[in-house]
C-alpha positions as CSV (number, residue, x, y, z in Angstrom):
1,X,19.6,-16.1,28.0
2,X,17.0,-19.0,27.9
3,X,17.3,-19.8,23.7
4,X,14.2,-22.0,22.7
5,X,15.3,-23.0,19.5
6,X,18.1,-24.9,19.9
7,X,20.2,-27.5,22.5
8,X,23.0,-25.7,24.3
9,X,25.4,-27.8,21.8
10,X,23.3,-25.3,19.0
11,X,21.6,-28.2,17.5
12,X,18.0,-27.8,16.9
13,X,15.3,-29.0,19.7
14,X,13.0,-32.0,18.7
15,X,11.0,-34.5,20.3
16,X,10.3,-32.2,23.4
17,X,7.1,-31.9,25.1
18,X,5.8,-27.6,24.0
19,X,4.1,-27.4,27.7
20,X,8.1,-27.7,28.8
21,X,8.1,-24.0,27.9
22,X,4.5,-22.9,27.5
23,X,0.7,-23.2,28.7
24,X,-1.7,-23.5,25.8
25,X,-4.5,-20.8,25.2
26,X,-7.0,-19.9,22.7
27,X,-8.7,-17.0,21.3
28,X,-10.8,-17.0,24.9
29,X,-7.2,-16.1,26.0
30,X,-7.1,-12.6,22.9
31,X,-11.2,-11.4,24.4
32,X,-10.0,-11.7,28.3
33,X,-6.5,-9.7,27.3
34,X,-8.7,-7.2,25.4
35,X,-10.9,-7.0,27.9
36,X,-8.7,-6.6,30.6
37,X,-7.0,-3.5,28.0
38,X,-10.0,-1.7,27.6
39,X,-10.7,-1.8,31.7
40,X,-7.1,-0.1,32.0
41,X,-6.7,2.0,29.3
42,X,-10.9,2.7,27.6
43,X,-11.8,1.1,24.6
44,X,-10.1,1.9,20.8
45,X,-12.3,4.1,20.4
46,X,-12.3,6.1,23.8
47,X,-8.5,6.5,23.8
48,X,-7.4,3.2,24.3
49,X,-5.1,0.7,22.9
50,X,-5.9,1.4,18.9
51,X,-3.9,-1.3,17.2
52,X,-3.4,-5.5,17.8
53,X,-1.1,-7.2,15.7
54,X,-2.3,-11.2,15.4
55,X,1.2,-12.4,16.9
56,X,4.1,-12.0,15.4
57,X,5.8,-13.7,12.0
58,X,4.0,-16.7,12.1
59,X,5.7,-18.0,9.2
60,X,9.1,-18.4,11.3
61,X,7.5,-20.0,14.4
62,X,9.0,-23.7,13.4
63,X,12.5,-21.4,13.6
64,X,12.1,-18.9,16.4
65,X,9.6,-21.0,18.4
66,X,10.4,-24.6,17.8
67,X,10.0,-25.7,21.3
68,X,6.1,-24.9,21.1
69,X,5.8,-25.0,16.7
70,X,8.4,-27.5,15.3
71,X,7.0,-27.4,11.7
72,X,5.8,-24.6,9.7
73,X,2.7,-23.2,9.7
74,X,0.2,-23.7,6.2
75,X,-1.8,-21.8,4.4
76,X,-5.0,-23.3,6.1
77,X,-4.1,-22.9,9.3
78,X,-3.0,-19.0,9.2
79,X,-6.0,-18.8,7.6
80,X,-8.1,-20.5,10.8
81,X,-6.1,-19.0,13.5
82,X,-6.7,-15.3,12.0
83,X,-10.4,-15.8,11.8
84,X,-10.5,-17.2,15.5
85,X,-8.4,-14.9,16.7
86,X,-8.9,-11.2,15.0
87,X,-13.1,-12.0,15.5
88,X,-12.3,-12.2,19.1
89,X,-10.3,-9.2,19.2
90,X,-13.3,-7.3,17.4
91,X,-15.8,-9.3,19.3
92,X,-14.5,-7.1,22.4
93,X,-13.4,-3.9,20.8
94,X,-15.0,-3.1,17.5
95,X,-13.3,-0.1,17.2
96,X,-9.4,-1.6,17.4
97,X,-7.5,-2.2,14.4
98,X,-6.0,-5.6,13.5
99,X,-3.0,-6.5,11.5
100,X,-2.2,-9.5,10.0
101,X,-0.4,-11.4,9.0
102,X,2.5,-9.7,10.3
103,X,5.0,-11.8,8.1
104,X,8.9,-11.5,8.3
105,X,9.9,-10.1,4.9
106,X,9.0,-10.3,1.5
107,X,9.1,-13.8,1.3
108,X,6.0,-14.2,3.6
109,X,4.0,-12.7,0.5
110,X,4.5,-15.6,-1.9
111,X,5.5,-18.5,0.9
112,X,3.4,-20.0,3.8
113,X,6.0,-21.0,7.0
114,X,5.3,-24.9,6.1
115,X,6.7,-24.3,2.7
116,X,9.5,-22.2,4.1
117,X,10.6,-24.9,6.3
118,X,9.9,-27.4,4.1
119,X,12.2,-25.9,0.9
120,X,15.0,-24.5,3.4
121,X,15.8,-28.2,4.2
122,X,14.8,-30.0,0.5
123,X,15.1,-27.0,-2.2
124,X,11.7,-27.0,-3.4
125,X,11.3,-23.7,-4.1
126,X,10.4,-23.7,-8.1
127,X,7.3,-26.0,-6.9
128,X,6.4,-25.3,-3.2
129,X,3.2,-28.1,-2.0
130,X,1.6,-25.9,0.0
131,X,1.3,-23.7,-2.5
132,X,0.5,-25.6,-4.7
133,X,-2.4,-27.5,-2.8
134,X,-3.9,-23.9,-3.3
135,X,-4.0,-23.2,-6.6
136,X,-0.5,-22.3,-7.2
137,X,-1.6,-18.5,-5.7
138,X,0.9,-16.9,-3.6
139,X,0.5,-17.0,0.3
140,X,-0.3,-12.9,0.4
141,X,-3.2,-12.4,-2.3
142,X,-4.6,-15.7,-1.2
143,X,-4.7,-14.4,2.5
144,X,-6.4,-11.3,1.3
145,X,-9.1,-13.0,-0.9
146,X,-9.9,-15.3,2.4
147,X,-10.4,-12.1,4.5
148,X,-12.4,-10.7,1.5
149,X,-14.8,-13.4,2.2
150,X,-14.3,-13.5,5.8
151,X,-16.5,-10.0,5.8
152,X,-18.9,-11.1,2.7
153,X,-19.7,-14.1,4.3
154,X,-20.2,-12.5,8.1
155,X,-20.6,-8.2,7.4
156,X,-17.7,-8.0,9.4
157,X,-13.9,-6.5,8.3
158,X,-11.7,-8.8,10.9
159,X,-8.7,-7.5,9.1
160,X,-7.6,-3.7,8.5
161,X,-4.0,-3.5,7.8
162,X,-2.1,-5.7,6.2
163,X,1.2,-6.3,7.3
164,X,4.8,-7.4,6.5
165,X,8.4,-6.5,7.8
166,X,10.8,-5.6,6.1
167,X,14.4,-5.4,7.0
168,X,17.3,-4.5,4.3
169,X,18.7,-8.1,3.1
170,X,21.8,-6.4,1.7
171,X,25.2,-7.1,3.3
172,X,25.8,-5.0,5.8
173,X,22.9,-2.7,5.5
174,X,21.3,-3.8,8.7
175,X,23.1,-3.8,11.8
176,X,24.7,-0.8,14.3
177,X,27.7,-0.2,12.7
178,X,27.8,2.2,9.8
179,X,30.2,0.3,7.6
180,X,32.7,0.9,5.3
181,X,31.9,3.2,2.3
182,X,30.5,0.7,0.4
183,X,28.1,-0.3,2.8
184,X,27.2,3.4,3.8
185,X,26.7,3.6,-0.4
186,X,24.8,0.5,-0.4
187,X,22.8,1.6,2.5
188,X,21.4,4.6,0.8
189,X,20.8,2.4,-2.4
190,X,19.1,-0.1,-1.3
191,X,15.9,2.2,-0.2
192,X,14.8,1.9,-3.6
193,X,13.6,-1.4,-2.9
194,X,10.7,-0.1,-1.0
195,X,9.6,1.5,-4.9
196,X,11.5,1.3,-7.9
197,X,10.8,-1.1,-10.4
198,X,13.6,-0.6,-12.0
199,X,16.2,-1.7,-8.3
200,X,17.4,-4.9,-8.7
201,X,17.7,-6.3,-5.1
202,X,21.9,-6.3,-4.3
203,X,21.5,-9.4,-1.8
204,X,20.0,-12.8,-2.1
205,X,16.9,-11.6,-3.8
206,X,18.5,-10.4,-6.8
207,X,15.2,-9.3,-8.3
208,X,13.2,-6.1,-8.2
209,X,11.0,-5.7,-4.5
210,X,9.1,-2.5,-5.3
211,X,7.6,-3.2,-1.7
212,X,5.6,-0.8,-1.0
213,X,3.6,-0.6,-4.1
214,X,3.4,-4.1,-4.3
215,X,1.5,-4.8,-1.0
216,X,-0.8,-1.7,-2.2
217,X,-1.9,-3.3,-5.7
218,X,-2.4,-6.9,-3.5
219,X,-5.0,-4.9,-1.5
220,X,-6.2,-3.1,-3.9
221,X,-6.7,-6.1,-6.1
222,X,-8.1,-8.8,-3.3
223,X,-8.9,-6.4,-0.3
224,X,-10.2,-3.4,-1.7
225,X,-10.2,-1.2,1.6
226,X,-7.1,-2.4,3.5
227,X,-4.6,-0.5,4.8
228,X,-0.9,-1.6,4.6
229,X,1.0,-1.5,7.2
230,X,5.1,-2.7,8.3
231,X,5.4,-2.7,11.9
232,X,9.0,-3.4,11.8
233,X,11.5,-2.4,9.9
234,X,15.3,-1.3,10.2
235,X,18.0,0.2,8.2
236,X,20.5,0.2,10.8
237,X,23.1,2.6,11.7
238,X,21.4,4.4,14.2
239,X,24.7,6.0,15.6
240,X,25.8,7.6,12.4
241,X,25.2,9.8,9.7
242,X,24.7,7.7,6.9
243,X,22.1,6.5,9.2
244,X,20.3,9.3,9.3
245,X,19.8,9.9,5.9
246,X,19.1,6.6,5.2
247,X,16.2,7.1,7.8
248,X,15.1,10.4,6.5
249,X,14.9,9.0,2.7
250,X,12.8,6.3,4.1
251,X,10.4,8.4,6.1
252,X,10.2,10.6,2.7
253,X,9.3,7.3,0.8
254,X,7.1,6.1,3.4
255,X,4.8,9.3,2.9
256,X,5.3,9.4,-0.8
257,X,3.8,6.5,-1.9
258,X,1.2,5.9,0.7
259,X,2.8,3.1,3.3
260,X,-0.3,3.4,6.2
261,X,1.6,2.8,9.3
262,X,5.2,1.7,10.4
263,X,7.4,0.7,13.4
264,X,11.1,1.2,13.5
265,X,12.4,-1.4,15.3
266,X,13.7,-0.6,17.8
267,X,13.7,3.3,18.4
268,X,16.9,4.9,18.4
269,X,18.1,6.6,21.2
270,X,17.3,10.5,21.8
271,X,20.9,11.8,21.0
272,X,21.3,9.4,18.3
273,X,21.6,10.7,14.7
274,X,18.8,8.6,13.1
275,X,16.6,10.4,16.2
276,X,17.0,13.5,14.4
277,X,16.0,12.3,10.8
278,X,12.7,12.1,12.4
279,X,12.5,15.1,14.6
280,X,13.6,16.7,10.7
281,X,9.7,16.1,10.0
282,X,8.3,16.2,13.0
283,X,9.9,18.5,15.4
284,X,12.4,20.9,13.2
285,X,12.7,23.7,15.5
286,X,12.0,22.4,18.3
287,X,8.5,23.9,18.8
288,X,6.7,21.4,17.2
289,X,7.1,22.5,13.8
290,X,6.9,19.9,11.1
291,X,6.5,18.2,7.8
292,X,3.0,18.6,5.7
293,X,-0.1,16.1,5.9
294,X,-1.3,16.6,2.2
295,X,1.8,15.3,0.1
296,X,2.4,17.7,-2.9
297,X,4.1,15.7,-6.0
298,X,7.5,16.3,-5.8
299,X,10.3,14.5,-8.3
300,X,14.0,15.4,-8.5
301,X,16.1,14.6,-11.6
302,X,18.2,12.0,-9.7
303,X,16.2,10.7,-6.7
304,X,19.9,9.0,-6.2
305,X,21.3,12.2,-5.6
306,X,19.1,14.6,-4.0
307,X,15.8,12.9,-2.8
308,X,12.9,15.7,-2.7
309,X,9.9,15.1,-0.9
310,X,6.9,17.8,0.1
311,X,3.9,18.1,1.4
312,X,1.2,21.1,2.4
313,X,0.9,22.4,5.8
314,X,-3.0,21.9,6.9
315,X,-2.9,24.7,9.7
316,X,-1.1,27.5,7.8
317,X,-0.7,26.3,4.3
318,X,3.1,26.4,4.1
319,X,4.6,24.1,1.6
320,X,7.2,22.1,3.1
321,X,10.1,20.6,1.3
322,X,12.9,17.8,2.7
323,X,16.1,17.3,0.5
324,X,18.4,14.5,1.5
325,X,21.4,15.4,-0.3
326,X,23.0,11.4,-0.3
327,X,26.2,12.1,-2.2
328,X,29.7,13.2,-0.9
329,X,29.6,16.5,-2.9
330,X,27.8,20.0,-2.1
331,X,25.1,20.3,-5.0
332,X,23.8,23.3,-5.9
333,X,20.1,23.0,-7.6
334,X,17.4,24.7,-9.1
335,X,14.1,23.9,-7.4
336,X,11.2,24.7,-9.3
337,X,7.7,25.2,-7.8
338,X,4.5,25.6,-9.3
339,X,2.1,28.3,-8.0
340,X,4.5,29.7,-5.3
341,X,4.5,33.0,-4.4
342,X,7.8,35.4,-4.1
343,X,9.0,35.7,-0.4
344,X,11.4,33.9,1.6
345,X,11.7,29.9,3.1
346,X,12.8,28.9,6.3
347,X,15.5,26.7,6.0
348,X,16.6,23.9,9.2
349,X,19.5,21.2,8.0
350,X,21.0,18.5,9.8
351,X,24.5,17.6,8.4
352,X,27.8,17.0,9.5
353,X,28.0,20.7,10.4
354,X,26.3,19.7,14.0
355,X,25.6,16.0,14.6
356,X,24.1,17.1,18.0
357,X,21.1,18.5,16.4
358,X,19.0,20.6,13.3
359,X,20.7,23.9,12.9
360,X,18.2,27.1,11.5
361,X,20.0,28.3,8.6
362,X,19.5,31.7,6.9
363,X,16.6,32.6,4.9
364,X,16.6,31.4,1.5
365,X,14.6,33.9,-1.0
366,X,12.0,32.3,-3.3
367,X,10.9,33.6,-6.6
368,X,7.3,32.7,-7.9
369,X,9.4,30.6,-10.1
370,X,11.1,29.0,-7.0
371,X,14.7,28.9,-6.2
372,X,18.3,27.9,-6.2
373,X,20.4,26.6,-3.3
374,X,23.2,24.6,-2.8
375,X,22.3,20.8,-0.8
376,X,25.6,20.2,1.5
377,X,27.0,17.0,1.4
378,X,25.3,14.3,3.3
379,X,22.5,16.8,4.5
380,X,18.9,17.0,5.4
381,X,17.0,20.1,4.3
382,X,13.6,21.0,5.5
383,X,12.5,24.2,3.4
384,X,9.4,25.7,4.8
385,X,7.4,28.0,2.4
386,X,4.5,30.2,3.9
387,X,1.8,30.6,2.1
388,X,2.0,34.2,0.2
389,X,-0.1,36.6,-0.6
390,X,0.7,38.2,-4.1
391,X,-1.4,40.7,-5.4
392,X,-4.0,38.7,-7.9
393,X,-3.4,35.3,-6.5
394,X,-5.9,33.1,-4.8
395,X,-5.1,30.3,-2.4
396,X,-4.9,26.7,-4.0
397,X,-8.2,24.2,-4.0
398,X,-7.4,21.6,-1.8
399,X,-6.6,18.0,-2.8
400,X,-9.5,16.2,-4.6
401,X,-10.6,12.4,-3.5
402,X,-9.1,9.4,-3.9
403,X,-9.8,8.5,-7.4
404,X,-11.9,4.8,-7.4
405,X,-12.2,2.5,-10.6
406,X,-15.2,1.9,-12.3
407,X,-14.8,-0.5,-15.6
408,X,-11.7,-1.8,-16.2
409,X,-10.6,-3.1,-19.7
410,X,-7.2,-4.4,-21.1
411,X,-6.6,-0.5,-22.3
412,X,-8.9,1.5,-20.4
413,X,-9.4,2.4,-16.6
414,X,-12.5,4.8,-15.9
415,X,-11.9,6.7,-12.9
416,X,-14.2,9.2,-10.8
417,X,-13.3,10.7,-7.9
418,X,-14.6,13.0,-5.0
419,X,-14.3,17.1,-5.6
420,X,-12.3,19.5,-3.7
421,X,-13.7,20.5,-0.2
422,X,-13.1,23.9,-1.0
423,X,-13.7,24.0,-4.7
424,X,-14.4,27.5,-5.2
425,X,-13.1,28.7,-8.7
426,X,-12.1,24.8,-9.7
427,X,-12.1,25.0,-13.5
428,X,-10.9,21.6,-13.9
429,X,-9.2,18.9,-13.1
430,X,-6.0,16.9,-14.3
431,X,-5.6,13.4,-14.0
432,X,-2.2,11.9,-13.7
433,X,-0.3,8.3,-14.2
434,X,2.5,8.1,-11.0
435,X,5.1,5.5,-12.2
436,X,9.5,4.9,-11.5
437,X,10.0,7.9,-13.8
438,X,8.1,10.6,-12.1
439,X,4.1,12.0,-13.0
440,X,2.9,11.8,-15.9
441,X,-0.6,14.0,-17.3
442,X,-2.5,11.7,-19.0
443,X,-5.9,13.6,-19.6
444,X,-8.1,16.7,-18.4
445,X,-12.1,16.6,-17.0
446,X,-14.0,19.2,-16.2
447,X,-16.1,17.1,-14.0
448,X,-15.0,14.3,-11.7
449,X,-14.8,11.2,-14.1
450,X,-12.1,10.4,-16.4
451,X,-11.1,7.3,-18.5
452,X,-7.2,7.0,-18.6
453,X,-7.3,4.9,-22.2
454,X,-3.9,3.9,-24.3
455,X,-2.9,1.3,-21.2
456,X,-1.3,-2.2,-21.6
457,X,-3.2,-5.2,-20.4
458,X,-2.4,-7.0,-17.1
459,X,-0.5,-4.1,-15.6
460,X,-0.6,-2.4,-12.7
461,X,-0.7,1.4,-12.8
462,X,-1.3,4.4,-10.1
463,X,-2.9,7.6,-10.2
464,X,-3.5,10.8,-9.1
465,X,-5.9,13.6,-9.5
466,X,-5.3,17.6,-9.1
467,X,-7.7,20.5,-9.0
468,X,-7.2,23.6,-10.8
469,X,-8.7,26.8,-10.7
470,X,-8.8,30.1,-13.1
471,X,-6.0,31.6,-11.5
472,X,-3.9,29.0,-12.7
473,X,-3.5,27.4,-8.9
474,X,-3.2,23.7,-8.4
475,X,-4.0,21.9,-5.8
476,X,-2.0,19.3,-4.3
477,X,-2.3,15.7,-5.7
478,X,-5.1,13.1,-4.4
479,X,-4.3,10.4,-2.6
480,X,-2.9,7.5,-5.1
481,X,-4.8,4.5,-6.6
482,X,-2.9,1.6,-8.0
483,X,-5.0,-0.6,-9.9
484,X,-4.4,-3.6,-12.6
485,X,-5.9,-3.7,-15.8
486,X,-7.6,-6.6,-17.2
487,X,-5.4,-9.8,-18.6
488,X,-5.3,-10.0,-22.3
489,X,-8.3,-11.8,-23.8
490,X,-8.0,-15.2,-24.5
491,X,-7.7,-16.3,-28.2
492,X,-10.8,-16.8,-29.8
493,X,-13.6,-15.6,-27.5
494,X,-15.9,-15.7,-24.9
495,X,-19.9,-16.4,-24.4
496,X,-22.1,-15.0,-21.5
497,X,-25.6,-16.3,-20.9
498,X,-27.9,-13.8,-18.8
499,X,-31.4,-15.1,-17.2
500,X,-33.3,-13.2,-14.9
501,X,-36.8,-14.1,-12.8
502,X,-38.4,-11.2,-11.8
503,X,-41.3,-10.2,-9.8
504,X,-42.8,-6.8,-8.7
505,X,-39.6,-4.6,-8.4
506,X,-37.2,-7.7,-8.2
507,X,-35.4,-10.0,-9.6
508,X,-32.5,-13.0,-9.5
509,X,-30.1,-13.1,-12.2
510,X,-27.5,-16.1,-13.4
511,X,-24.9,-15.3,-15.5
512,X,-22.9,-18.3,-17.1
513,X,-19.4,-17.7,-18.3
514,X,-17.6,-20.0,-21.2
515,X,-14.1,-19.7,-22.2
516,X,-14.4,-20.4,-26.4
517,X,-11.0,-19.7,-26.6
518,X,-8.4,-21.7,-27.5
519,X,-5.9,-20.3,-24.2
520,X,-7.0,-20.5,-20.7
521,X,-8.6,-17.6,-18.6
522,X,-6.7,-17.5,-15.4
523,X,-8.7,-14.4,-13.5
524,X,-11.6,-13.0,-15.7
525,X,-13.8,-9.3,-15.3
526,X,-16.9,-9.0,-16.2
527,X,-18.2,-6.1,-17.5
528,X,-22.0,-4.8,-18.6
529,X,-24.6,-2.1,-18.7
530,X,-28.2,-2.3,-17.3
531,X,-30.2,-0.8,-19.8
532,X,-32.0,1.3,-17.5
533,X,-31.2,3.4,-14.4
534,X,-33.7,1.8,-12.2
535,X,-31.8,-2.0,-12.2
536,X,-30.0,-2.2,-9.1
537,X,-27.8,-5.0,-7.6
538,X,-28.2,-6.3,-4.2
539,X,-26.4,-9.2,-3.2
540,X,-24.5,-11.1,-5.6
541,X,-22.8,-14.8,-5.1
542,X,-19.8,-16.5,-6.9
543,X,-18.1,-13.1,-7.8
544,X,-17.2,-9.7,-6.7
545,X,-19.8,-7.3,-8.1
546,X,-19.9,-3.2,-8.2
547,X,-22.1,-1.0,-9.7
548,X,-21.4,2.6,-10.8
549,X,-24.5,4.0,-12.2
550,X,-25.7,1.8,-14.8
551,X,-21.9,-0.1,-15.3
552,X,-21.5,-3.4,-13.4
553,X,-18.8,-5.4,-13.4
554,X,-18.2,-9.0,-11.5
555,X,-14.6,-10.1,-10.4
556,X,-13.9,-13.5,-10.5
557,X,-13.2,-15.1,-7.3
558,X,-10.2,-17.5,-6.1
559,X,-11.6,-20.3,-7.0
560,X,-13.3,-19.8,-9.7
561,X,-11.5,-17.4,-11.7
562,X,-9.5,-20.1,-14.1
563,X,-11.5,-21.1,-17.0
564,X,-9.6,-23.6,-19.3
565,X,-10.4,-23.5,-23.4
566,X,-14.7,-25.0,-23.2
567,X,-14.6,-24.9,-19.4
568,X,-17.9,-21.9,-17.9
569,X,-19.0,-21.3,-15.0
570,X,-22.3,-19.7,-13.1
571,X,-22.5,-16.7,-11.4
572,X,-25.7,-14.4,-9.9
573,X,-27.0,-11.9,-8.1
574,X,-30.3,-11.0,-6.7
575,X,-31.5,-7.3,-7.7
576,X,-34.1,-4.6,-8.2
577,X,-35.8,-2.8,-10.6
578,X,-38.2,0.3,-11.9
579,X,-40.0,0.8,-14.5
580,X,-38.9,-1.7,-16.7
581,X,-36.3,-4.9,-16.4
582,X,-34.9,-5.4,-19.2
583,X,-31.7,-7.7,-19.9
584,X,-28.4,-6.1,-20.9
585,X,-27.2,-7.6,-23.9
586,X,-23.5,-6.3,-24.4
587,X,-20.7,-7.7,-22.1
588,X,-17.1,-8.1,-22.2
589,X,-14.4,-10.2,-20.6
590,X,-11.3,-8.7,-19.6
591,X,-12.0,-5.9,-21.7
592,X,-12.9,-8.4,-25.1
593,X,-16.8,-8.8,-26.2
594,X,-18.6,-11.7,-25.8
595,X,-21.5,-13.3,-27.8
């Protein structure tokens, strides 16, 4: 095996020529490979290849690819080569997805490669340069809000996932072998990195990951509109057991809390057990049958214990439950449901019972209250529910919209969101706060706008919305929306200037910002209300502006989004009006009025 990292004595290569190995190309190279794609396969959008990842962990080529990249690569430069490179890639497919940046773990969010290499070798990680010759701003978000312009700048999204791997740092976890009984223990921890706030990472990390809701609150935050995405990842084991459920808690998680795509790398074999943690979902009786599309909130006293995970059915409607049972011991359970109807549920396990494949167990009978079974130990459970038909009932409203923010405050997020498709006898609709512990109802609409109030400045928070009807049906939960709410307001107060020149149904606007604090503003919001319904914003400069009816807010951007105590700064937009142009004259600052 040809290694290009290192001499054959294992010391590192440097000094060498990187055409010893390798020929040079450029993003010509990424629009003649497409090219030559699409003439094989179609275009993206005709069947063909859907998906380009722009290379792969970039910020390890000064390890993996030293002959070619001896030092690690910088913030600028990712920055470069994914603008060359993805435009060229949608330059001769528009319809293909890219991903970027395809980091190695969760270190590529906060470091760029050049500060990897260069703190590996000098310690420098409390103050990395490249870092901090950007602002001090994390490698990820700052990715993001370059891609964020990328599209404002051009009218075109050159990035549509974004992407990390992830691969279990804890001793043990990742590799063929099963372990010990520690490690098959810590195995099956150590998937709560991928949510819980409350997991402290048991390997070098030693801190809480919470990965995939952390990567959804950077897009949401600097990207609104990304998808994310981890196109490798690997908890190991494949051969065993413990595997298995490993892999069937993480495909549970992975649907739960709204990862986009993901890549086990590499795929198991087909008589392996890990094989059939995903046939469990997709394939469970070998007919095709599987898991639910629309994911119905589901929450289990000890998610340690007995993860729960379920989703609707969209062809027949049949709710679909899988329970990993991840302890030693048989556990027998209530499991209530909400608007089920009495009949029976299909039950198919895999366990220790057959490791050769999913066995169909006896009918379990359900109550409209639910039901009780007992989980064997170290077991899969897929439950399958079909939709009844008691006497009186009516079938569920399907799933609102994903809910969207309007004006956010330290306290306060106002949400609105799409209605049921098939909102026929909605009476309502409940709005709810997702978090470590479970769902939470925060508040009730009868139309489809809510403000969530009582919140705590500068924290992220998700939710979800369900639809209700008079028959006491509910639907399952909208797709989640993680959001932040504004930073505390800086001591003391803020000013905003507004000017407008206008001209027959238009206008440009310049807003001026000052910090009359006494504490520096690092990331500011903008909020006001037009006065009349006929002021509309166009383009706008210097900021991120929305409008939702009347409301407008402005983010602040990268650069200038740090306002030190007398420091201001000068944003616009160009807009239009009817009727009449008045100025607003009420606007707050991370949820504090101004004068």
């Amino acid at each position: 095996m040809f290694n290009t990292t290192a001499q054959p004595d294992g010391s590192p290569v440097t000094g060498n020529d990187p055409e010893d190995t390798s020929v040079a190309v450029g993003s010509e190279y990424a629009s003649d490979f497409v090219n030559h794609l699409k003439g094989r396969f179609g275009a993206a959008a005709d069947g063909g290849v859907q998906f380009y990842n722009l290379d792969n962990e970039p910020d390890l080529w000064h390890s993996t690819h030293r002959d070619v990249r001896p030092t690690g690569l910088g913030y600028d430069e990712l920055r470069d080569r994914t603008y060359r490179y993805a435009a060229a890639i949608k330059a001769a497919d528009p319809g293909a997805k890219t991903l970027g940046p395809v980091g190695w773990g969760l270190n590529s969010i906060f470091y760029s490669g050049l500060d990897q290499d260069t703190c590996s070798r000098t310690g420098c990680w409390s103050n990395p340069p490249d870092k901090a010759a950007h602002g001090g701003q994390d490698l990820g978000p700052w990715y993001l809000d370059r891609m964020r312009e990328y599209e404002q700048q051009h009218g075109t999204r050159i990035l549509d996932y974004f992407d990390v791997h992830l691969y279990p740092q804890q001793s043990g976890v990742f590799g063929e072998a099963a372990g010990d009984a520690n490690t098959q223990a810590l195995r099956l921890r150590s998937t709560r990195q991928l949510w819980d706030p409350t997991y402290v990472d048991e390997s070098w990390i030693n801190r809480p990951v919470r990965f995939i809701p952390r990567m959804r609150e950077l897009v949401d935050q600097h990207y609104p509109g990304t998808k994310i995405a981890m196109t490798e990842y690997n908890w190991g084991a494949h051969g065993s057991l413990n595997g298995a459920l490993t892999q069937a808690d993480v495909l549970g998680i992975f649907g739960r809390e709204g990862l986009d795509l993901a890549t086990l790398w590499t795929a198991p074999e087909s008589d392996q057990p890990v094989a059939n943690a995903f046939r469990i979902y997709r394939n469970y009786d070998g007919n095709g049958g599987a898991f639910g599309e629309t994911s119905v909130m589901a929450t289990s006293a000890d998610q340690g214990k007995l993860a729960v995970y379920a989703a609707e059915r969209t062809s027949d409607k049949a709710l679909t439950l899988v329970v990993v049972n991840k302890t030693g011991d048989d556990l027998t359970s209530p499991v209530t449901l909400t608007g089920a109807s009495a009949g029976k549920a299909e039950v198919y396990r895999y366990s220790a019972t057959n490791l050769a494949g999913i066995v169909r167990e006896a009918d379990q009978p359900v109550t409209a209250g639910g039901l009780t079974t007992t989980f064997p130990s170290n077991s899969i459970t897929h439950l399958v529910l079909p939709r009844g038909a008691m006497p009186g009932d009516t079938e569920a409203p399907t799933a609102p919209g994903k809910p969207a923010a309007g004006t956010i405050t330290g306290n306060s997020v106002a949400l609105t969101w799409a209605p049921s498709t098939d909102n026929t006898g909605v009476t309502g609709y409940d709005v709810h706060r997702v978090d470590a512990t479970g769902t939470v109802k925060v508040g009730s609409a009868s139309a489809t706008t809510y403000t969530v109030t009582g919140l705590t400045p500068d924290t992220p928070y998700t939710f979800v919305v369900t639809a209700r009807d008079a028959a006491g049906n509910v639907s399952a939960a909208s797709p989640g929306l993680t959001v932040r709410t504004a930073p505390t307001a800086p001591t003391g107060g803020c000013t905003v200037g507004y000017t407008a020149n206008s001209w027959p149904v238009g206008f440009t606007a310049t807003v001026t910002i000052k910090n009359t604090g006494t504490t520096t503003i690092d990331g500011w919001k903008l909020a006001f209300d037009f006065p009349t319904t006929g002021q509309k914003i166009g383009q706008g400069w210097s900021a991120t502006w929305k409008q939702n009816g009347t409301s407008i807010t402005a983010d602040s951007m990268s650069w200038n989004g740090k306002l030190a105590p007398g420091a201001s700064t000068s944003i616009g937009f160009n807009g239009s009006w009817a009727g009449t142009n008045p100025a607003p004259t009420d606007f707050t600052l991370n949820g504090q009025r101004c004068g």
